[in-house]
MDTraj code that builds the backbone (N, CA, C; nanometers):
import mdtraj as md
import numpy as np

residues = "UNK UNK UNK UNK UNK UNK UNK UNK UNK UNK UNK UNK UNK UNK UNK UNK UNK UNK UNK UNK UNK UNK UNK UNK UNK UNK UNK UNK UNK UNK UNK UNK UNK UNK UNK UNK UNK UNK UNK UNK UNK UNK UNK UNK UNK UNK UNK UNK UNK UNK UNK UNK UNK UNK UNK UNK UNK UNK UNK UNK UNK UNK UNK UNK UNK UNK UNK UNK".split()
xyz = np.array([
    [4.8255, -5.0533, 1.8262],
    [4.9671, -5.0263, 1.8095],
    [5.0009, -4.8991, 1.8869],
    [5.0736, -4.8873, 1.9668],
    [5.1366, -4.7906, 2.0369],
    [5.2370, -4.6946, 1.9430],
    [5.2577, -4.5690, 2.0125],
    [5.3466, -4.5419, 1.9013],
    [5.4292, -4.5274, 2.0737],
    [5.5570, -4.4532, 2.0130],
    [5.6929, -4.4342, 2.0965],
    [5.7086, -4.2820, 2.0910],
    [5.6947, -4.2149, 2.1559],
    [5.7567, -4.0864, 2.1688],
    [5.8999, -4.0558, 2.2244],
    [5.9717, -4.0038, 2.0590],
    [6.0949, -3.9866, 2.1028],
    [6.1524, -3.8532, 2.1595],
    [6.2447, -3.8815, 2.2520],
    [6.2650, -3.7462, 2.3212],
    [6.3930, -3.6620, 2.2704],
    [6.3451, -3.5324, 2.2435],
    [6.3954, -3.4607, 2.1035],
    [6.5270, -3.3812, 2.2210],
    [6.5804, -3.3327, 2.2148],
    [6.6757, -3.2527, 2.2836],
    [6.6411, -3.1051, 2.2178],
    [6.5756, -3.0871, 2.0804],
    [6.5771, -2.9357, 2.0469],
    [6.4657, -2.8728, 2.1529],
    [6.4742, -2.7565, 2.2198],
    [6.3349, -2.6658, 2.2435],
    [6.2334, -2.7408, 2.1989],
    [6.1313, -2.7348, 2.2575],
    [5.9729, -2.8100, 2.2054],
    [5.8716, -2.6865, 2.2909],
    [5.8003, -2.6583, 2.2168],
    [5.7317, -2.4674, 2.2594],
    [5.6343, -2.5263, 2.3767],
    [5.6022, -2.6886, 2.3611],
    [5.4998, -2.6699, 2.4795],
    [5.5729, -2.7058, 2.6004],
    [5.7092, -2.7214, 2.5968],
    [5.7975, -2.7660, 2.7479],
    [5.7675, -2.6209, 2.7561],
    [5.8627, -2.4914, 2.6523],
    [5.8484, -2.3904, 2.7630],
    [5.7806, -2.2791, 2.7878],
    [5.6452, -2.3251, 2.7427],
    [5.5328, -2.2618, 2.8016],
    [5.4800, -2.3544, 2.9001],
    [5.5350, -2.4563, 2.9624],
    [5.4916, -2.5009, 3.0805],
    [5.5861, -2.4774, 3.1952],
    [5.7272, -2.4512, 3.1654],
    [5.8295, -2.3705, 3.2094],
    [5.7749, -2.2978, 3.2761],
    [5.7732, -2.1707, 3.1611],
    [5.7335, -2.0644, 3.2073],
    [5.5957, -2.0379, 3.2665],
    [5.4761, -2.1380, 3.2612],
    [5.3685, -2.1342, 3.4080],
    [5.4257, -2.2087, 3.5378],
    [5.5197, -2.2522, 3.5331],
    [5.5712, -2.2738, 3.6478],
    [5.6623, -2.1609, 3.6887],
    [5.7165, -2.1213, 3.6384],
    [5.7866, -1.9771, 3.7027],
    [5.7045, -1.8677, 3.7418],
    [5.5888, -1.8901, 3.6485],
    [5.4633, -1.7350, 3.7080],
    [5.4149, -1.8287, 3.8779],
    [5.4093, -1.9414, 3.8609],
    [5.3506, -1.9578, 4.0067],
    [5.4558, -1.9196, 4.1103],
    [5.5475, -1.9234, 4.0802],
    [5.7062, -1.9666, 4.1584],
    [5.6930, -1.7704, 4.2026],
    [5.6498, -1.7163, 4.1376],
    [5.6425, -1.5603, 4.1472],
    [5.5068, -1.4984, 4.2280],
    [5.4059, -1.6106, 4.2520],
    [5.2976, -1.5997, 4.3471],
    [5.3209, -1.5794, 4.4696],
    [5.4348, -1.6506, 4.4842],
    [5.4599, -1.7209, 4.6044],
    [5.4758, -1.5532, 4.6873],
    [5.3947, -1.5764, 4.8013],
    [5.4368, -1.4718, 4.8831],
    [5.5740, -1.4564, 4.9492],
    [5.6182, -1.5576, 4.9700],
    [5.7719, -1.5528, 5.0713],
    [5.9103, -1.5509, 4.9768],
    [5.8752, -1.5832, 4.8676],
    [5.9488, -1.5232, 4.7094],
    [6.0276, -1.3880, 4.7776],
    [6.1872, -1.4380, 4.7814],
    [6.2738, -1.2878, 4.7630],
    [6.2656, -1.2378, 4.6897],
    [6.3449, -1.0819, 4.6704],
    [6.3408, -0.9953, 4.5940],
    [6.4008, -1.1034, 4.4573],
    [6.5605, -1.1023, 4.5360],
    [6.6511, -1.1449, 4.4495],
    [6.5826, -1.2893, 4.3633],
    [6.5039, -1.3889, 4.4617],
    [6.4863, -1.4931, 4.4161],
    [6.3769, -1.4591, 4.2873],
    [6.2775, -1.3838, 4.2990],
    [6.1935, -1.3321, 4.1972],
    [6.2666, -1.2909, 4.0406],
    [6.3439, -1.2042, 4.0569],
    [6.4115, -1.1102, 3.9885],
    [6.4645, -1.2125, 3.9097],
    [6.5481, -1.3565, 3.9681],
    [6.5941, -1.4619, 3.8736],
    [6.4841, -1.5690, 3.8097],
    [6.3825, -1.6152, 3.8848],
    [6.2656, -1.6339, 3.8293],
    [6.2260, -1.5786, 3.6914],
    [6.1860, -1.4263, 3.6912],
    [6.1439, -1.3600, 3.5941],
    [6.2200, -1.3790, 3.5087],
    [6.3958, -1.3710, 3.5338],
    [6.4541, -1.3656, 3.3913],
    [6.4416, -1.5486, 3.3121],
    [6.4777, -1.6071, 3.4152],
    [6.4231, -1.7795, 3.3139],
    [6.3282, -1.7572, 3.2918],
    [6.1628, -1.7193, 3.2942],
    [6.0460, -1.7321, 3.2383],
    [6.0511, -1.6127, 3.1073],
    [6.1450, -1.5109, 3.0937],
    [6.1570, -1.4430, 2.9860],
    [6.2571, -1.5274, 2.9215],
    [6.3519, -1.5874, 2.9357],
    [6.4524, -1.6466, 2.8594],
    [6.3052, -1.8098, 2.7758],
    [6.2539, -1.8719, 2.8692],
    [6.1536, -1.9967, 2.8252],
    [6.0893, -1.9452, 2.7187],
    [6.0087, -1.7567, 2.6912],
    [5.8927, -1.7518, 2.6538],
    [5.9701, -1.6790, 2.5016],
    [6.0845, -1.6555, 2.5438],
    [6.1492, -1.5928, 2.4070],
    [6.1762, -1.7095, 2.2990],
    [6.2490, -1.8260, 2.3794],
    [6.2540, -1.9638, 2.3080],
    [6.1194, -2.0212, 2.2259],
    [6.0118, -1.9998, 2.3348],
    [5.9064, -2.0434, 2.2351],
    [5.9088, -1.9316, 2.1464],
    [5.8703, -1.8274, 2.1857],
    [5.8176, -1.7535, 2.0916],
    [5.9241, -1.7751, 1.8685],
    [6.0700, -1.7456, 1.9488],
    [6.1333, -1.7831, 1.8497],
    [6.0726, -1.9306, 1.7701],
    [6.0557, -2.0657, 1.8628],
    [5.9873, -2.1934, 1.7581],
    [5.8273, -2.1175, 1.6954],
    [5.8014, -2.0450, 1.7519],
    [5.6420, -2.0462, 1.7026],
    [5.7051, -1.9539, 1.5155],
    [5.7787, -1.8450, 1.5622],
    [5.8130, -1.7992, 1.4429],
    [5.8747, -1.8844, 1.3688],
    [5.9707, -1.9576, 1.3954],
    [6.0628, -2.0689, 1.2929],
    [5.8904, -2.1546, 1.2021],
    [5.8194, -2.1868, 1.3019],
    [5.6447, -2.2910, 1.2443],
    [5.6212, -2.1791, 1.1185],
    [5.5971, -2.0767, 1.1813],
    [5.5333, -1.9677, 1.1052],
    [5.5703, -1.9618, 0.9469],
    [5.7237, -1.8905, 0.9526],
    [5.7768, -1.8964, 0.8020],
    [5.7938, -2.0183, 0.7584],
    [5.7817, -2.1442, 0.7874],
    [5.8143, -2.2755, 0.7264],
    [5.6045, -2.2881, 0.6421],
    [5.5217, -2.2772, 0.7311],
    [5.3505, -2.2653, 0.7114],
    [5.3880, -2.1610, 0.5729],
    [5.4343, -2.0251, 0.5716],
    [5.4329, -1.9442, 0.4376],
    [5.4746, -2.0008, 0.3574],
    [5.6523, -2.0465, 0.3556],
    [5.7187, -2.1023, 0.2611],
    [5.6660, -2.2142, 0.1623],
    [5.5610, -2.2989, 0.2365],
    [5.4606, -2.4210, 0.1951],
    [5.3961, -2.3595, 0.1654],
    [5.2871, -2.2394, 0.1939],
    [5.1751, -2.2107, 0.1077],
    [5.2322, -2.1365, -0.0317],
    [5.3267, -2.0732, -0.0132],
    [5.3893, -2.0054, -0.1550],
    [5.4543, -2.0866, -0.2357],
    [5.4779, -2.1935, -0.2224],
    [5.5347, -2.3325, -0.2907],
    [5.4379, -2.3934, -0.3925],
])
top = md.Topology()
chain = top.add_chain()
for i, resn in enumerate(residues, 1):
    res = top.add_residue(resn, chain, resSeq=i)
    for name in ("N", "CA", "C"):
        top.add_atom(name, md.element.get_by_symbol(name[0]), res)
traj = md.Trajectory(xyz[None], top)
């Protein structure tokens, strides 16, 4: 039996931590402008804040269940 993976529209932490390793490569790049970098960096801080926020939302929901 197969299952179906449905495609969620909320944030999902492993899109943007794959995001954001695609923006660290995108920042390797030697021929990378200033300017083009500088906007790079801020989407891979905007991706890693998003996860970070789902990892905390996991977090207190994991307490709320163990103190239950």
């Amino acid at each position: 039996m197969s299952e179906e993976i449905v495609e969620n529209k909320e944030p999902n932490f492993e899109e943007n931590i794959k995001k954001a390793q695609e923006l660290l490569e995108k920042l390797i790049d030697p021929e990378i402008t200033l300017s083009q970098s500088v906007s790079v960096y801020k989407d891979g801080l905007k991706e890693l804040e998003t996860a970070q926020k789902l990892l905390d939302n996991v977090k207190l929901e994991f307490q709320e269940l163990s103190q239950s």
